[in-house]
C-alpha positions as CSV (number, residue, x, y, z in Angstrom):
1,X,9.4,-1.1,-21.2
2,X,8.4,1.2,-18.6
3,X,11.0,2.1,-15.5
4,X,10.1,-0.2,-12.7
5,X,10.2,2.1,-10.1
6,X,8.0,5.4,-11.0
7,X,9.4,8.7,-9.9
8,X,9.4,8.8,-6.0
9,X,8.4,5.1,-5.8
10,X,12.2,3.5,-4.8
11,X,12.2,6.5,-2.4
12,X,9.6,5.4,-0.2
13,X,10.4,1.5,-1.2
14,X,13.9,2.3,0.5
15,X,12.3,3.4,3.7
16,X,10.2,0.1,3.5
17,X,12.9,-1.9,3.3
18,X,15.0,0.2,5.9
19,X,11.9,-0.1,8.2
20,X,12.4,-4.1,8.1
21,X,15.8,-3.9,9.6
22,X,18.9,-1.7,9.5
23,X,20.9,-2.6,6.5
24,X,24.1,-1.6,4.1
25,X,23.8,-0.1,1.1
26,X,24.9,-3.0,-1.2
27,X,22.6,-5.4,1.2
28,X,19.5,-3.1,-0.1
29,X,21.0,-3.7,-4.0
30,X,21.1,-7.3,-3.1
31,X,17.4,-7.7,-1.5
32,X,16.4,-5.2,-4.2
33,X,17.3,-8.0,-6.8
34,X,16.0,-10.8,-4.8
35,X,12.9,-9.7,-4.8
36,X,12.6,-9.0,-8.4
37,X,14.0,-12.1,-9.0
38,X,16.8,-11.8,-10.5
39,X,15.3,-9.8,-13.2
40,X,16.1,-6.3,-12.2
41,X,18.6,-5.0,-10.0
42,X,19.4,-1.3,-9.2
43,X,23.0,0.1,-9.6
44,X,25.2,1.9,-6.8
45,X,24.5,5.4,-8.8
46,X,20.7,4.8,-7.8
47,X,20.7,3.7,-4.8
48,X,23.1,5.5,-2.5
49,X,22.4,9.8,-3.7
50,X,18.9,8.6,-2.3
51,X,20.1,7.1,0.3
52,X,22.1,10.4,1.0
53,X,19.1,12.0,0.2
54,X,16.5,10.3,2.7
55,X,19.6,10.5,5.5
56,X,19.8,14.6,4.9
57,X,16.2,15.0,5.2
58,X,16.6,13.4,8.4
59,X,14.6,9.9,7.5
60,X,17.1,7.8,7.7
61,X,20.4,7.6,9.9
62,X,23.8,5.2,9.9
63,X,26.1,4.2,11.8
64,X,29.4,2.8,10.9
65,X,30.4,-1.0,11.1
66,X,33.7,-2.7,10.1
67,X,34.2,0.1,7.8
68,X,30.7,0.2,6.0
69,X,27.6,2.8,6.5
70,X,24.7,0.9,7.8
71,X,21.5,2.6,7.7
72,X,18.5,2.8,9.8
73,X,15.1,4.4,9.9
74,X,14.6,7.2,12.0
75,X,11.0,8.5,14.1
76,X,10.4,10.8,11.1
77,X,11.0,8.1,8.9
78,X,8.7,5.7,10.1
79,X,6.3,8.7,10.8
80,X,6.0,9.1,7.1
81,X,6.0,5.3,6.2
82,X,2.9,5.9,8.1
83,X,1.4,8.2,6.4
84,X,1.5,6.3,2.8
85,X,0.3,3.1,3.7
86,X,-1.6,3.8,0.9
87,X,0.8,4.5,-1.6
88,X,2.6,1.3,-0.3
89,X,0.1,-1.0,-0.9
90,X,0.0,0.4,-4.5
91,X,3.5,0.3,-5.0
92,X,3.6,-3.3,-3.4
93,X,0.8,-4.1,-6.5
94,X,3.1,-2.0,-9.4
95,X,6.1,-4.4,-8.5
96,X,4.4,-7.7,-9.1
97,X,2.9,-6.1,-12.1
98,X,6.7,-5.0,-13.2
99,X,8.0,-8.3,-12.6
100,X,5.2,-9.9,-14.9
101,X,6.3,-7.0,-17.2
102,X,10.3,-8.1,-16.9
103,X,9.3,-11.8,-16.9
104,X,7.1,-10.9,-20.5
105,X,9.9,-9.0,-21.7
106,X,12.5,-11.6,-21.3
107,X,10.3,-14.6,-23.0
108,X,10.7,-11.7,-26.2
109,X,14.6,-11.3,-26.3
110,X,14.7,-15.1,-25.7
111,X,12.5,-16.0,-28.2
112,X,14.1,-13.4,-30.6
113,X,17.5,-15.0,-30.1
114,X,16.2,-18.5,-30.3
115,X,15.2,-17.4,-33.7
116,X,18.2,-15.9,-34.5
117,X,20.0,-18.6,-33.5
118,X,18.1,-20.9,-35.8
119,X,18.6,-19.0,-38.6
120,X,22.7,-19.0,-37.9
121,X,22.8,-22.3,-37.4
122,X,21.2,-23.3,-40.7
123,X,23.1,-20.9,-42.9
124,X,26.2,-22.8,-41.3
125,X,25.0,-26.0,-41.8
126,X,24.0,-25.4,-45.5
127,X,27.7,-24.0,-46.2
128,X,28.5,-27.1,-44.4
129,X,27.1,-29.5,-46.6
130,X,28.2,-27.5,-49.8
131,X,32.0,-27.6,-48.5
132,X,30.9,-31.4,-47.4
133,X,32.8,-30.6,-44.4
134,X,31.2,-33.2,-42.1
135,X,32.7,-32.9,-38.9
136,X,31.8,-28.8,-38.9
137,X,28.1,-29.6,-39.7
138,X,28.2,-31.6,-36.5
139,X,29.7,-29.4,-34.6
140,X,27.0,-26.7,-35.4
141,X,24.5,-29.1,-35.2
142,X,25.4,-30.1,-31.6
143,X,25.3,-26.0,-31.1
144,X,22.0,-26.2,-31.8
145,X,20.9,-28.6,-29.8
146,X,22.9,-26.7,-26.8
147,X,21.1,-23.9,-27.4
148,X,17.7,-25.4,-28.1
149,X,18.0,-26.9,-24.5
150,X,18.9,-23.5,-23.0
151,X,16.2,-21.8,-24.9
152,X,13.5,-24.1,-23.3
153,X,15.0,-23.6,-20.2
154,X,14.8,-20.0,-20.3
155,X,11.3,-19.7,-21.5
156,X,10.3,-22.6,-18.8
157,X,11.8,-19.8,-16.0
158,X,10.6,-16.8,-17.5
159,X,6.7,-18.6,-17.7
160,X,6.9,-19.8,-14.3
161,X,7.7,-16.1,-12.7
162,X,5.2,-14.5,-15.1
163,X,2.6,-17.3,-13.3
164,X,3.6,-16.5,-10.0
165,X,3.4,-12.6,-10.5
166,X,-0.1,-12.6,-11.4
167,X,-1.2,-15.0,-8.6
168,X,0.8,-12.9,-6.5
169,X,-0.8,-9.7,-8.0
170,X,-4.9,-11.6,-7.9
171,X,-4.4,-12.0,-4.0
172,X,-3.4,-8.7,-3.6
173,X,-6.2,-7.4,-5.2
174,X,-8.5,-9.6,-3.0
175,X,-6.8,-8.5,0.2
176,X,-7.5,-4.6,-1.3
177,X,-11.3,-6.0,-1.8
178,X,-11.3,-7.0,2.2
179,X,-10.0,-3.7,3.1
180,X,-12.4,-1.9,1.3
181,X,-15.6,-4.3,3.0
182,X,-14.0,-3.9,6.4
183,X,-14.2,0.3,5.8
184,X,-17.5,-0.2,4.7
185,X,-18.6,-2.1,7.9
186,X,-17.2,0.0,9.9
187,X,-19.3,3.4,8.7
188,X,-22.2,1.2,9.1
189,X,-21.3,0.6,12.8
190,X,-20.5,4.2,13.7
191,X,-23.7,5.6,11.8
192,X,-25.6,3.3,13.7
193,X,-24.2,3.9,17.3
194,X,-24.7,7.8,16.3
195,X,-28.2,7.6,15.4
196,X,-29.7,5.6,18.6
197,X,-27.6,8.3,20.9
198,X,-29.7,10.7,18.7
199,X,-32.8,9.3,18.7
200,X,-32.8,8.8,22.0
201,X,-32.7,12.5,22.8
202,X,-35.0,13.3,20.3
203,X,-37.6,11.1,22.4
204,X,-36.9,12.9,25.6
205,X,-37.6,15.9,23.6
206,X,-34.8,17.5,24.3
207,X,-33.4,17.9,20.2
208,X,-30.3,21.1,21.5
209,X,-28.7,18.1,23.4
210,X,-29.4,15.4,20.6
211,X,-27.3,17.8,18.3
212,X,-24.5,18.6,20.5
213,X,-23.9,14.8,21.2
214,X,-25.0,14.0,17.8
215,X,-21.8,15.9,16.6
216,X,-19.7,14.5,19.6
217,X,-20.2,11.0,19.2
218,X,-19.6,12.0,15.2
219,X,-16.1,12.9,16.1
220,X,-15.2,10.5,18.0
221,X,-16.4,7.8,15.4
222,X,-14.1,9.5,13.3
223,X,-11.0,9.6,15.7
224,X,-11.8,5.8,16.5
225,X,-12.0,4.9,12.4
226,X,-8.9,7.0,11.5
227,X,-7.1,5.0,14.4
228,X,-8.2,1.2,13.5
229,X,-7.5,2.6,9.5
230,X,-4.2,3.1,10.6
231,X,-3.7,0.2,12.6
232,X,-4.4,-2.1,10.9
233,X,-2.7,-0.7,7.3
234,X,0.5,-0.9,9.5
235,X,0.0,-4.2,10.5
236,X,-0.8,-5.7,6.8
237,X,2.1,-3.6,4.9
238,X,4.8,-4.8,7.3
239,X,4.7,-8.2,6.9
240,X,4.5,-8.3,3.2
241,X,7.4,-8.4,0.4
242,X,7.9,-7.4,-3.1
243,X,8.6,-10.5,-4.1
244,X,7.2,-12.9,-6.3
245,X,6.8,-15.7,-3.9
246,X,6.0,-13.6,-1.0
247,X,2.4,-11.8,-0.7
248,X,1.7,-8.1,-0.1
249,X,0.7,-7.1,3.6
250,X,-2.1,-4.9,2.1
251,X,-3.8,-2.1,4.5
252,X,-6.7,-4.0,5.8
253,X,-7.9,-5.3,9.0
254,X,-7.0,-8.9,7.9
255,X,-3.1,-7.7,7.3
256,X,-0.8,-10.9,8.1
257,X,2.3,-12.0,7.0
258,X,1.3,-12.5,3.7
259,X,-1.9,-14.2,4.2
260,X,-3.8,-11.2,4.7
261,X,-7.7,-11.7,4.4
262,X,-7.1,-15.1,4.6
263,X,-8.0,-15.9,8.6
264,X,-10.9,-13.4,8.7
265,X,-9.9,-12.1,12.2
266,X,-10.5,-8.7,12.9
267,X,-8.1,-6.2,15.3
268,X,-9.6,-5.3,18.5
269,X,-10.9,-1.8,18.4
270,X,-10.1,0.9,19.9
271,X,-12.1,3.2,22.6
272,X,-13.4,5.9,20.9
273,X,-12.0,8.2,23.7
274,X,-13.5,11.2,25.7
275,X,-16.1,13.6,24.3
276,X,-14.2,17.1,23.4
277,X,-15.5,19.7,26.1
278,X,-17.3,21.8,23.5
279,X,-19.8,18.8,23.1
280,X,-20.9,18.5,26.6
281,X,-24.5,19.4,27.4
282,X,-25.3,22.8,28.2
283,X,-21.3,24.2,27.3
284,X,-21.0,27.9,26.6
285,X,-25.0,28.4,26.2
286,X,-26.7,31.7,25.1
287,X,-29.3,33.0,24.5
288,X,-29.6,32.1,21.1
289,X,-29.7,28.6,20.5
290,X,-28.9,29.2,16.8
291,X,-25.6,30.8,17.1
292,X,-25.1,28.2,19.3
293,X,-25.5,25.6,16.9
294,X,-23.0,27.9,14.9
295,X,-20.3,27.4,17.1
296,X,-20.6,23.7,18.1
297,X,-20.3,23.5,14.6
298,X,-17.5,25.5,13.9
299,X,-15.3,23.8,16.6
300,X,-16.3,20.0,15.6
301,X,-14.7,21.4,11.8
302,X,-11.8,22.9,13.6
303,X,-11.5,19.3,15.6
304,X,-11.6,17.2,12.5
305,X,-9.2,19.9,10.4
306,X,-6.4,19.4,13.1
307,X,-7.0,15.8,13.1
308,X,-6.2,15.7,9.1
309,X,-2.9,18.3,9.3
310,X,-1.6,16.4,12.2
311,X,-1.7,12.2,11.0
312,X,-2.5,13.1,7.3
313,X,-5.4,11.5,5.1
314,X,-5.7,8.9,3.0
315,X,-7.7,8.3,-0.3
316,X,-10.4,5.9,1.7
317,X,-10.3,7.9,5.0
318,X,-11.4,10.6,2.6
319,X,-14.2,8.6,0.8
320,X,-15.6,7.4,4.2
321,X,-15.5,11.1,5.8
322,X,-17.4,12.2,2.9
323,X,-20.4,9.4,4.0
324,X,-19.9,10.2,7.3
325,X,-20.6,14.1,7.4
326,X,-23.2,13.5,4.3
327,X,-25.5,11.3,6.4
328,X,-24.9,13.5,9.7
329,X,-26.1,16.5,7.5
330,X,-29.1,15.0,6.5
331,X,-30.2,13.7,10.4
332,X,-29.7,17.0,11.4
333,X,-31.1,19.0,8.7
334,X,-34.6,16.7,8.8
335,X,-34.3,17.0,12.9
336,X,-34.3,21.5,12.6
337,X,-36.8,21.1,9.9
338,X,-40.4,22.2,11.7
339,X,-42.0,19.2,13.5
340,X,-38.3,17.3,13.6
């Protein structure tokens, strides 16, 4: 069976968890083992050197009640919680998919031993009947019967978990569907607010100035749809749990307390903010309206590089940048082409 936690995974699952609420560390084991279920529960020896760990690389901090280290998450901590929203959500989706795995695993040993069981019961009961000792051949046969019922039991648990973990698991794919139409939606807004500001330069004639602003409103589109990304991941990963009755708070802009995508509400966005001074009309001109081009266009990449090494990028921020500066390549490529 594979490990349930892959390597750095319980890591960033203890910030999670520590993120929630300060806790002890044999409170974590505990809610660790809840929300598997019962079916997995982390020792001392795995928990608290990466608890030590997190706490020396300044993640975490504790504090020290009636005797016991409780723990708590620190700005850096939540800082980088932030930053793998991502990774969250697909950890989130790996633990329902381990406790299907656990839940499949344990319907094998328990029909194993079933059949084992069987097997040792009827040997004893044939050297029952050849001694003709009676009241043995009962007594195993009442074994049986005791372990038939505890068998059926068993199985009856381990199906119902494995039921619950892939309903759990369907939903959170469909609130990773949502998230994925509400990115799309919003580069459709942002190319279409950048165009008419475009266009509507272009009709004046006056294409330098369509450019500049062009580029402007680009970036701030692309400070505005970092921001609600973030937002709103945030918002659905917090409220969800690992557990198999609980839902995932998936990034999205539907993220609820485990109902994400399930209301169809979106987050109020955010203002797009100020243009950056190199994008105002008529900034730093020269006499060469090509090297001008040049530098607006070296400072809008500077702009958008700090922007990545300062709050980090995710896989879909990445994907939608890529549409982004693709279709804002092609306007302004056709609009310096002769007669654009």
């Amino acid at each position: 069976m594979p490990p349930v936690f892959a390597h750095g995974r319980l890591r960033l699952y203890l910030l999670k968890l520590l993120d929630e609420a300060p806790r002890h560390g044999y409170e974590i084991i505990r809610l660790l083992e809840e929300r598997f279920q019962g079916l997995y529960a982390p020792s001392a020896g795995t928990v608290y050197p990466r608890l030590a760990k997190l706490e020396a690389e300044g993640l975490i901090a504790h504090t020290t009640e009636g005797g016991r280290k409780v723990y708590a998450i620190t700005a850096a901590g939540r800082a980088e919680l932030a930053g793998r929203q991502g990774e969250l959500a697909e950890l989130e989706l790996e633990i329902r998919e381990s406790v299907a795995a656990l839940a499949a695993d344990i319907r094998e040993d328990v029909r194993g031993a079933a059949g084992d069981l069987r097997r040792q019961v009827r040997e004893a009961a044939r050297q029952n009947r050849a001694a003709a000792d009676a009241p043995s051949f009962d007594s195993a046969k009442e074994d049986f019967r005791r372990a038939k019922e505890q068998w059926k039991e068993q199985a009856r648990r381990a199906k119902e978990e494995s039921r619950r973990a892939r309903r759990d698991a369907q939903q959170a794919r469909h609130q990773a569907w949502e998230a994925q139409q509400w990115a799309h939606e919003e580069v459709r807004r942002a190319t279409r607010h950048v165009q008419e500001q475009v266009e509507e330069h272009l009709r004046r004639g006056d294409w330098p100035t369509g450019v500049a602003e062009g580029v402007s409103a680009l970036a701030k589109e692309f400070g505005a749809f970092a921001a609600r990304a973030t937002g709103a991941a945030g918002a659905g990963g917090a409220e969800g749990t690992a557990g198999a009755e609980g839902t995932a708070g998936a990034a999205g802009p539907n993220g609820t307390a485990g109902t994400a995508g399930a209301t169809g509400t979106r987050r109020p966005e955010p203002p797009a903010g100020p243009a950056p001074e190199w994008a105002e009309p008529g900034a730093t001109p020269s006499a060469d309206p090509a090297r001008d081009l040049d530098r607006l266009l070296d400072r809008f990449r500077d702009d958008i590089r700090d922007a990545a090494r300062d709050h980090g990028v995710t896989r879909t921020q990445l994907d939608e940048s890529r549409h982004h500066l693709a279709d804002a390549a092609a306007r302004i490529t056709a609009l310096l082409r002769p007669g654009g």
